[in-house]
BAMI-972703 format. One line per field, with one value per residue (C-alpha): residue number from 1; chain; z, y, x. Coordinates in nm, 3 decimals. Layout:
# residues N
num <- c(NUM/...)
cadena <- c(A/...)
w <- c(Z/...)
v <- c(Y/...)
u <- c(X/...)
***
This chain:
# residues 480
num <- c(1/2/3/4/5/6/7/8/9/10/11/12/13/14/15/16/17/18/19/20/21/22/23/24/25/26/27/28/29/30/31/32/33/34/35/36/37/38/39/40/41/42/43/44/45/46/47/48/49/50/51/52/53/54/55/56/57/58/59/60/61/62/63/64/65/66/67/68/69/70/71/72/73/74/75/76/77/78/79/80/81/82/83/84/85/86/87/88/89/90/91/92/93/94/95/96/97/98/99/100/101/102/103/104/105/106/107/108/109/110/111/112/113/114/115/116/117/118/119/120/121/122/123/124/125/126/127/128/129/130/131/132/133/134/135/136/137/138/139/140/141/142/143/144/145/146/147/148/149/150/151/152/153/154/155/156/157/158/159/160/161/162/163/164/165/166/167/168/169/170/171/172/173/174/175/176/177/178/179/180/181/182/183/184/185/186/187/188/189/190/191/192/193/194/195/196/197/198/199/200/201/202/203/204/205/206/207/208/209/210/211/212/213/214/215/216/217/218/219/220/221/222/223/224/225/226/227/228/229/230/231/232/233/234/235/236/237/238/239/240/241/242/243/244/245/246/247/248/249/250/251/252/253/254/255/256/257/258/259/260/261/262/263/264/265/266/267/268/269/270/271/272/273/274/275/276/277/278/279/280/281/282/283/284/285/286/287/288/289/290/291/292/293/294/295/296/297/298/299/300/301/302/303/304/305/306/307/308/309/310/311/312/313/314/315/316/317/318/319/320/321/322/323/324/325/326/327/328/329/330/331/332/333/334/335/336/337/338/339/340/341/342/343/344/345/346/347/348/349/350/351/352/353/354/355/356/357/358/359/360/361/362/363/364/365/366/367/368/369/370/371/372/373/374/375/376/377/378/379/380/381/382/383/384/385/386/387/388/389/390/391/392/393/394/395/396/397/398/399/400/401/402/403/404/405/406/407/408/409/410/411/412/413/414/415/416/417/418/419/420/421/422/423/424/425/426/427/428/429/430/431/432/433/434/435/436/437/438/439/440/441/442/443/444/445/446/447/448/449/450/451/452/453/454/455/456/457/458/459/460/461/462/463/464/465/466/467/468/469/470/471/472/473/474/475/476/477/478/479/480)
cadena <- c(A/A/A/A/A/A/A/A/A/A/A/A/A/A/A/A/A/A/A/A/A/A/A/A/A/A/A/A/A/A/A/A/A/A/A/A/A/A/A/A/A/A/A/A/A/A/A/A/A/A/A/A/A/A/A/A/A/A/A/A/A/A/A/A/A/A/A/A/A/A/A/A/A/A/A/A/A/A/A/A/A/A/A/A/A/A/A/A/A/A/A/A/A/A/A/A/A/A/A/A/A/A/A/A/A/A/A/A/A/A/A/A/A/A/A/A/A/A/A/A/A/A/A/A/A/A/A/A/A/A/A/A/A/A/A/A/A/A/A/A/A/A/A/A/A/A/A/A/A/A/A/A/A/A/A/A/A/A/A/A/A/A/A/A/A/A/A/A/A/A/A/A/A/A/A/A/A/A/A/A/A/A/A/A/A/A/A/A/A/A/A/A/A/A/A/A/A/A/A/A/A/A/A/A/A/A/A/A/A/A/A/A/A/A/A/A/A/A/A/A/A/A/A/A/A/A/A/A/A/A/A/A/A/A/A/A/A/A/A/A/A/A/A/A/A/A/A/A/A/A/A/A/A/A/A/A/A/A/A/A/A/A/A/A/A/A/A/A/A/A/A/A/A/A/A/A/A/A/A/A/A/A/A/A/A/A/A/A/A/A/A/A/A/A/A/A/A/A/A/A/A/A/A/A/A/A/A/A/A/A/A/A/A/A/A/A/A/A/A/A/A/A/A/A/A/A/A/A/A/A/A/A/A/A/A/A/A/A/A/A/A/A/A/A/A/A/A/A/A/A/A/A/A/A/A/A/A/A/A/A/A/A/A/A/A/A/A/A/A/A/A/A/A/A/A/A/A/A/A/A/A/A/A/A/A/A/A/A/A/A/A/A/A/A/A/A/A/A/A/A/A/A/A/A/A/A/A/A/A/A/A/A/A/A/A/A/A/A/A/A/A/A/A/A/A/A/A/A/A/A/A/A/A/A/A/A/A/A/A/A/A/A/A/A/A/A/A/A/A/A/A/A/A/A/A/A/A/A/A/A/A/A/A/A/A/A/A/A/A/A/A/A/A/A/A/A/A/A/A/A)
w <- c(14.329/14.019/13.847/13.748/13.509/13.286/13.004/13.012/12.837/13.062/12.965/13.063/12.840/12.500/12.203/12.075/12.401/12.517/12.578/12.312/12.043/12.053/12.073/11.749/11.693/11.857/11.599/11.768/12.164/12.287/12.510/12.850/12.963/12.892/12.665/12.665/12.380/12.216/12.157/12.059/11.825/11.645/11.664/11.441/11.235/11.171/11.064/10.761/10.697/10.405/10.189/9.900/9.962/9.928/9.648/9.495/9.456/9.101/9.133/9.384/9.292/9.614/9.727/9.854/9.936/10.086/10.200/10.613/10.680/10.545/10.744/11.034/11.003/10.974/11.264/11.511/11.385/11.406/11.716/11.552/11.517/11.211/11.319/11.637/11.470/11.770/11.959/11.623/11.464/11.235/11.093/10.974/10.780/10.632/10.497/10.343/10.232/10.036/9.871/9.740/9.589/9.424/9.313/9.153/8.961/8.846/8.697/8.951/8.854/9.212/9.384/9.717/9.950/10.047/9.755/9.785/9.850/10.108/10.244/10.187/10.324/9.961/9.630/9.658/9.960/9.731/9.415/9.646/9.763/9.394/9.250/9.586/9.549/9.156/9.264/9.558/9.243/9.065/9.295/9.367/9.050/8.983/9.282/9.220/8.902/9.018/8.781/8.962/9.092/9.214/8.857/8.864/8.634/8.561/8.291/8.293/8.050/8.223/8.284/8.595/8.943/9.164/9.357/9.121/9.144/9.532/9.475/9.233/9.480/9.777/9.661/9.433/9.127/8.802/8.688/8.304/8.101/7.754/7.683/7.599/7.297/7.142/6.896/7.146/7.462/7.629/7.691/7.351/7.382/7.134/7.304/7.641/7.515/7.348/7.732/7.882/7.964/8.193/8.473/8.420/8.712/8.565/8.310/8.447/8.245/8.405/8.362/8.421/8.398/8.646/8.401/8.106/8.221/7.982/8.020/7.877/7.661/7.854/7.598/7.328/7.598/7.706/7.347/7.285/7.656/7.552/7.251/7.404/7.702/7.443/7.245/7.486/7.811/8.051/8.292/8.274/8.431/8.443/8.714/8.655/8.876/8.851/9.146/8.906/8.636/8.878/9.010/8.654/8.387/8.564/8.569/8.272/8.045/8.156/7.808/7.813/7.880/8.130/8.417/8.556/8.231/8.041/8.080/8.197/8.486/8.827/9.021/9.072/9.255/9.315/9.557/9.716/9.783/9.455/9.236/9.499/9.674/10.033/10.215/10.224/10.295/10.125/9.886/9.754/9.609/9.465/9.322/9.056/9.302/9.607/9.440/9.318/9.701/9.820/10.174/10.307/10.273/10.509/10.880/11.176/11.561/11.847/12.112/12.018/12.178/11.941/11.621/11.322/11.013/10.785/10.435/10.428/10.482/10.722/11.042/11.266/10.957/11.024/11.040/10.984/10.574/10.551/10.679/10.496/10.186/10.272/10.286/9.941/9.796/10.046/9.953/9.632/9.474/9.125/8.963/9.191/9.159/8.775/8.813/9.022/8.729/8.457/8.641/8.687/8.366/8.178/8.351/8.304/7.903/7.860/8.037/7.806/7.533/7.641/7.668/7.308/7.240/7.405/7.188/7.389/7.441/7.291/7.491/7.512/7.386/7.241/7.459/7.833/7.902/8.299/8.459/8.449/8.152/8.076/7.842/7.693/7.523/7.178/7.052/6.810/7.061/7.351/7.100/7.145/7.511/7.777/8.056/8.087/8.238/8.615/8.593/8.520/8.805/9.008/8.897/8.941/9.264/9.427/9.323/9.545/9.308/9.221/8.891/8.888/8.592/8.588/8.278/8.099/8.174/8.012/7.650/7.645/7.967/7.771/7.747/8.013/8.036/8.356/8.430/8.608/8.769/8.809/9.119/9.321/9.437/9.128/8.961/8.590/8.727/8.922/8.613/8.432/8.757/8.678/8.299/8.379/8.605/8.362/8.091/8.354/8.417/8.047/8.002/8.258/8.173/7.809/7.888/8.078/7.921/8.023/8.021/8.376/8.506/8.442/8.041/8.042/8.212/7.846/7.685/7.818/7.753/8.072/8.128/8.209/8.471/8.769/8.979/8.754/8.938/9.309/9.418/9.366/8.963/8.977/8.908/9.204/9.375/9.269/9.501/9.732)
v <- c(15.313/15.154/15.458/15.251/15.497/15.496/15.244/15.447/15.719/15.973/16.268/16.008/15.781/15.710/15.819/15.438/15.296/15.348/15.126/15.400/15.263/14.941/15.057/15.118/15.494/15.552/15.522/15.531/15.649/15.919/15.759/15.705/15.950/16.196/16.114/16.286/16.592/16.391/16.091/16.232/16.422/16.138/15.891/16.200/16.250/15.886/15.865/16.074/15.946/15.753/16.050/16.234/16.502/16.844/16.943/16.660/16.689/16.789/16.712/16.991/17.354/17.476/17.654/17.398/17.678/17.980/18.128/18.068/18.412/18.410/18.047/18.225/18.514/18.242/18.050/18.323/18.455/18.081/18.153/18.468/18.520/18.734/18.763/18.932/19.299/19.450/19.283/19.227/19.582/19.575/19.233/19.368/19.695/19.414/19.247/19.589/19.640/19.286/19.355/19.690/19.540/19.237/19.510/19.695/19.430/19.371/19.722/19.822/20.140/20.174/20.539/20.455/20.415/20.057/19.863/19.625/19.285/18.987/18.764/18.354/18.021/17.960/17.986/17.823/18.075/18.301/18.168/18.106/18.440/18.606/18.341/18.459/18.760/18.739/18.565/18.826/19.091/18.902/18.817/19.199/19.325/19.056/19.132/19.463/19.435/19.194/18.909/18.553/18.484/18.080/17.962/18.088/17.945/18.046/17.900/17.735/17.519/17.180/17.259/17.385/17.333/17.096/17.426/17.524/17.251/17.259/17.621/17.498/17.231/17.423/17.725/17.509/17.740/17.536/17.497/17.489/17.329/17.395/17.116/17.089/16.917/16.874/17.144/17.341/17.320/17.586/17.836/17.892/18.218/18.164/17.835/18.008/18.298/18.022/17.855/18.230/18.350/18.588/18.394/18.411/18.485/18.507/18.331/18.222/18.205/18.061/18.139/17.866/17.533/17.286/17.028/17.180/17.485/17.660/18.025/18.069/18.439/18.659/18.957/18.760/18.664/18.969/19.130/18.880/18.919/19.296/19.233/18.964/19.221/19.519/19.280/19.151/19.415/19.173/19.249/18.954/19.008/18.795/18.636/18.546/18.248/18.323/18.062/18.033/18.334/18.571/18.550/18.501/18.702/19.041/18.968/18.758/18.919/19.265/19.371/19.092/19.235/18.958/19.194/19.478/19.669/19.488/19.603/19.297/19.165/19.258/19.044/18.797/18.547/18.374/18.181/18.321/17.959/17.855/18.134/18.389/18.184/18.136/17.839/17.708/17.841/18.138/18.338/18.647/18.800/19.191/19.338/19.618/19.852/19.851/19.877/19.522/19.366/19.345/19.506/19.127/18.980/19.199/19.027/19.232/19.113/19.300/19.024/19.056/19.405/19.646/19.655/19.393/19.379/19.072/18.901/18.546/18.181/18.114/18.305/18.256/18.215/18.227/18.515/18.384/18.330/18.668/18.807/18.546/18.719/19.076/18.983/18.816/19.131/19.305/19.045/18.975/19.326/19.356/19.250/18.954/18.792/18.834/18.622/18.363/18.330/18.327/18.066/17.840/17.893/17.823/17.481/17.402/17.493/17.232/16.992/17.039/17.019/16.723/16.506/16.614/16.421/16.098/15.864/15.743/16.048/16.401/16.712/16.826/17.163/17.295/17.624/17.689/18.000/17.912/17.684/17.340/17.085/16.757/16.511/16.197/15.851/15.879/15.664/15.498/15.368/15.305/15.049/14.791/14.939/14.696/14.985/15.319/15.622/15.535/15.284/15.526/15.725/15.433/15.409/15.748/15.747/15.506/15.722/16.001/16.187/16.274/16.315/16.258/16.103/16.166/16.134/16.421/16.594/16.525/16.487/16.367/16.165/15.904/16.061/15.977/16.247/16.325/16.651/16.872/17.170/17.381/17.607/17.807/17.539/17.325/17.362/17.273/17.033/16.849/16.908/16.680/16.410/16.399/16.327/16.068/15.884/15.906/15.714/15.467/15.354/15.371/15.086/14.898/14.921/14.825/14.540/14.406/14.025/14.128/14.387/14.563/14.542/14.936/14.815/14.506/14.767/14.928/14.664/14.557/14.855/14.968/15.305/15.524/15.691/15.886/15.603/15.320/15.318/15.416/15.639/15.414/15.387/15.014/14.958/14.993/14.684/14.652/14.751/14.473)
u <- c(17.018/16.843/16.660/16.277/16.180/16.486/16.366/16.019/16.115/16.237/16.507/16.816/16.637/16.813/16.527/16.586/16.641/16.336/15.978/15.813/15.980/15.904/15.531/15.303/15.232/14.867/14.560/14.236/14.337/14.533/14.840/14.717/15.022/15.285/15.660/16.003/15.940/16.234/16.066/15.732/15.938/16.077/15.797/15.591/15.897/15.918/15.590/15.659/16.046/15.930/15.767/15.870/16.105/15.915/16.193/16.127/15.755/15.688/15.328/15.256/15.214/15.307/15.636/15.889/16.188/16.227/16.557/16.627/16.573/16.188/16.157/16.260/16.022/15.755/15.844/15.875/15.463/15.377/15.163/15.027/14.614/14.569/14.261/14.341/14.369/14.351/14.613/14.844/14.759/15.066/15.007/14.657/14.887/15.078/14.818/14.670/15.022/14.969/14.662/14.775/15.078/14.898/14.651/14.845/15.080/14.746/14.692/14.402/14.237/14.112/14.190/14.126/14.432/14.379/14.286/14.000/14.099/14.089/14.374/14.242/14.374/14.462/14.382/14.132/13.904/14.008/13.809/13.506/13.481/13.527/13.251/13.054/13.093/12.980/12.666/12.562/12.576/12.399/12.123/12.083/12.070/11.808/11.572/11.579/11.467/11.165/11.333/11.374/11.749/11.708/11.869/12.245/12.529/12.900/13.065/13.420/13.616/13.670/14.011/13.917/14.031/13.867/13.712/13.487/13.324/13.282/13.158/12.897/12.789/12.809/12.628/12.382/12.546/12.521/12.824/12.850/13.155/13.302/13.498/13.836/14.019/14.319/14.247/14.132/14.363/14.207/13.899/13.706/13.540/13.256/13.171/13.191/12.930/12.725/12.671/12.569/12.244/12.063/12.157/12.551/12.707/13.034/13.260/13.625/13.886/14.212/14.566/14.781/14.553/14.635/14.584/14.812/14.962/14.819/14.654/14.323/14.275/14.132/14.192/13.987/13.675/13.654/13.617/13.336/13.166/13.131/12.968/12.746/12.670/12.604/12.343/12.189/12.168/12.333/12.597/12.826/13.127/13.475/13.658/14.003/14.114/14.485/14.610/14.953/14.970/14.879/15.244/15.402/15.281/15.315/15.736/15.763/15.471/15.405/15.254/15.021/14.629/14.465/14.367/14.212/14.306/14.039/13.665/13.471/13.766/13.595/13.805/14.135/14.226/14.597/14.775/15.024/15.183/15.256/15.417/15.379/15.679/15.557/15.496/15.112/14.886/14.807/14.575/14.503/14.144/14.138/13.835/13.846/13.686/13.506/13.201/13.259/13.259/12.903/12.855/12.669/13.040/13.195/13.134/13.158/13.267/13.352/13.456/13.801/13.851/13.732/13.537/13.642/13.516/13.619/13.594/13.656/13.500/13.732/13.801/14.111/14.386/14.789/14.950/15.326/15.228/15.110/15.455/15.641/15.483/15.554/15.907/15.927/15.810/16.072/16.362/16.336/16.142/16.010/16.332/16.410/16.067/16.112/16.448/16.313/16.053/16.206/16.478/16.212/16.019/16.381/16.426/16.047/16.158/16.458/16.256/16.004/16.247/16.420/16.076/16.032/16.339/16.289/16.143/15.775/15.684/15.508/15.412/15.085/15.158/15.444/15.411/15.522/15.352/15.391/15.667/15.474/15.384/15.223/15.339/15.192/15.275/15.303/14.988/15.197/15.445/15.186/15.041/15.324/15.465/15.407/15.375/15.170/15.270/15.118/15.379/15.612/15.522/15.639/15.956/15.996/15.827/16.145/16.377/16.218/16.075/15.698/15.595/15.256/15.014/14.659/14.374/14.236/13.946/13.585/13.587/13.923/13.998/14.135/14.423/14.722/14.953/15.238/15.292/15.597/15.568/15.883/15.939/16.211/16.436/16.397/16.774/16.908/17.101/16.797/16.653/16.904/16.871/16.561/16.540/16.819/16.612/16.327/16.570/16.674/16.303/16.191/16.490/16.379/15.979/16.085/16.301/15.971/15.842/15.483/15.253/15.224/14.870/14.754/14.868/14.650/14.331/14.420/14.405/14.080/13.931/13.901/13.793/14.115/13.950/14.097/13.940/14.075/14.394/14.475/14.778/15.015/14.957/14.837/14.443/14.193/14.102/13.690/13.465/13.311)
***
């Protein structure tokens, strides 16, 4: 007998013998019925065949690796709540657990038990609810006093991450900028006290700039906030957004002062997918005391069984990240975090060296306080190069790997730099992959006849703006 369904797609089916592969992927309708789970499988996995390999995405911050142990931890909470206390009790003590041993790598003074803290979707919840919780502060210091509070500003160098500026928009927060140069790569204190007023909400330093890498001094604006604060009566207090540092400078620079040990730090916030070596997404916030939390960002609900009470933007959050964190402290302890950093900080180092070496280029900075980097074109040689460094990012980019180049914030964004960042799973001997494949596409952009069309923008004097050129490194087609 002649089975009719066999070339449909049903479990006797072949995956590419069957009618659902010779159909597009849907777009705009869900399928008008059901597949084999094999062939759904691989029409999705097709769909991203093409991409980078995670381990070969220098351009992301996030954790690529984790051992198969930690993976399988994750996958078996994958259907996990956090949220759901009451029915997942001990994955609520976990996540206390967490906080208190962030906390205290972060030299928190707090007595209490349970240090004061809140899990976050990533780095970036986590800076929202620290700037929040800045701003509620402020607010109620300010009505209490009878003094207006509609006016509120932080201040930030414009090395900052794309959050801050949601948080300005969001919360209608004036966001206010000290510029960075090449003299000064990072956070200038006096020109951050110089932009503070009455109506500072906070000033955030950062360690571990996206852009750079670089940490700002925290030490050094927190000497000149307490001056500023004696002189003047104010109350302005620091929030450190610490999405990388957070997770390096406690193994690889204990000594260093950046945290709760200083005066004017009330809170920090890191992401516990980048250097905290778990798979996205996850953050971490931790206030210097409970004090420092207003009350109005603790939310209460009782519909899940018994009484809740939470801090966060976001409600119903994965659980699986928050164990696959527990057991990187578990795994890997004090000394095997400090390993894994300093591995990765090392390779991010010879890289760094190497560049130095090649002659187009010149790093940005000749320190790697945290595993990633940005390099640029040396001016001299960009002036007779037929190619930029978005075309280098091509090359790169069909050899797997992505390296990504980007311009420089305000003040200096015409500046075209790539960047590498450097994480668990990145080896020495990638490393040197790597750098070879850099040397193979330099050859081949220098043997070019004519300029490549991001070098003639240049030439043109075409503004070397982030939305000059599209994803790909080649200009933007002009808007119609």
């Amino acid at each position: 007998m002649v089975d009719k369904n066999f070339r449909y797609g049903d479990a006797k089916t072949d995956t590419f013998g069957s009618d659902a592969m010779l159909q597009p992927s849907p777009v705009e309708k869900i399928p008008d019925g059901p597949t084999t789970p094999e062939i759904a499988y691989q029409m999705v996995k097709d769909e991203t065949f093409a991409q980078t390999k995670p381990r070969l995405n220098l351009a992301t911050f996030v954790t690529t690796y984790m051992d198969d142990y930690a993976t399988k931890l994750m996958n078996e909470a994958i259907n996990i709540n956090y949220i759901d206390e009451t029915e997942y009790p001990r994955v609520a003590v976990i996540n206390g657990k967490c906080i208190n041993i962030v906390a205290n790598l972060w030299n928190s003074p707090e007595q209490s038990k349970w240090k004061t803290g809140a899990v976050a979707i990533g780095s970036s919840e986590a800076c929202m609810l620290g700037g929040i919780a800045a701003w509620i502060r402020w607010r109620e210091r300010r009505q209490k006093e009878g003094k207006p509070f509609d006016k509120p500003n932080f201040v930030i160098s414009t090395g900052y991450q794309i959050v801050w500026e949601k948080f300005a928009q969001l919360w209608q927060i004036e966001m206010r900028t000290v510029p960075l140069t090449l003299e000064k790569t990072t956070l200038d204190p006096e020109a951050a006290i110089k932009l503070c007023d009455e109506n500072t909400i906070c000033v955030v330093p950062i360690q571990g700039v996206t852009w750079t890498g670089l940490n700002d001094d925290v030490e050094a604006l927190d000497a000149a906030l307490d001056a500023y604060n004696a002189k003047t009566g104010y109350d302005i207090p620091i929030h450190v957004d610490a999405a990388s540092g957070g997770f390096i400078l406690p193994f690889l620079n204990p000594e260093k002062k950046w945290d709760f040990r200083l005066k004017w730090v009330l809170s920090i916030s890191t992401s516990g997918h980048k250097f905290g070596l778990v798979y996205p997404g996850l953050g971490w916030v931790v206030w210097k005391d409970k004090q420092y939390l207003p009350d109005v960002m603790s939310f209460s609900v009782n519909y899940l069984g018994a009484e809740i009470r939470q801090v966060g933007l976001n409600f119903s959050r994965p659980a699986a990240q928050i164990l696959g964190q527990y057991y990187q402290f578990i795994r890997l302890g004090f000394e095997g975090y400090k390993n894994v950093q300093y591995n990765s900080l090392s390779v991010c180092k010879y890289i760094h060296e190497q560049i130095a070496t090649r002659a187009p280029f010149v790093n940005y900075s000749p320190d790697v306080p945290n595993p990633l980097f940005a390099w640029l074109m040396k001016p001299e040689y960009q002036k007779t190069a037929k190619w930029t460094l978005f075309d280098l990012q091509d090359k790169l980019a069909q050899k797997g790997w992505m390296v990504p180049a980007y311009t420089m914030p305000a003040n200096i964004e015409n500046i075209v730099v790539m960047r590498v960042v450097c994480k668990q799973g990145f080896s020495r001997d990638m490393a040197d992959q790597l750098l070879a494949d850099i040397d193979f596409a330099v050859n081949e952009l220098n043997a070019l006849e004519y300029p490549t069309p991001t070098r003639i923008a240049m030439e043109k004097n075409v503004p070397l703006t982030t939305k000059t050129f599209n994803h790909t490194g080649r200009p933007a087609p002009a808007a119609k």
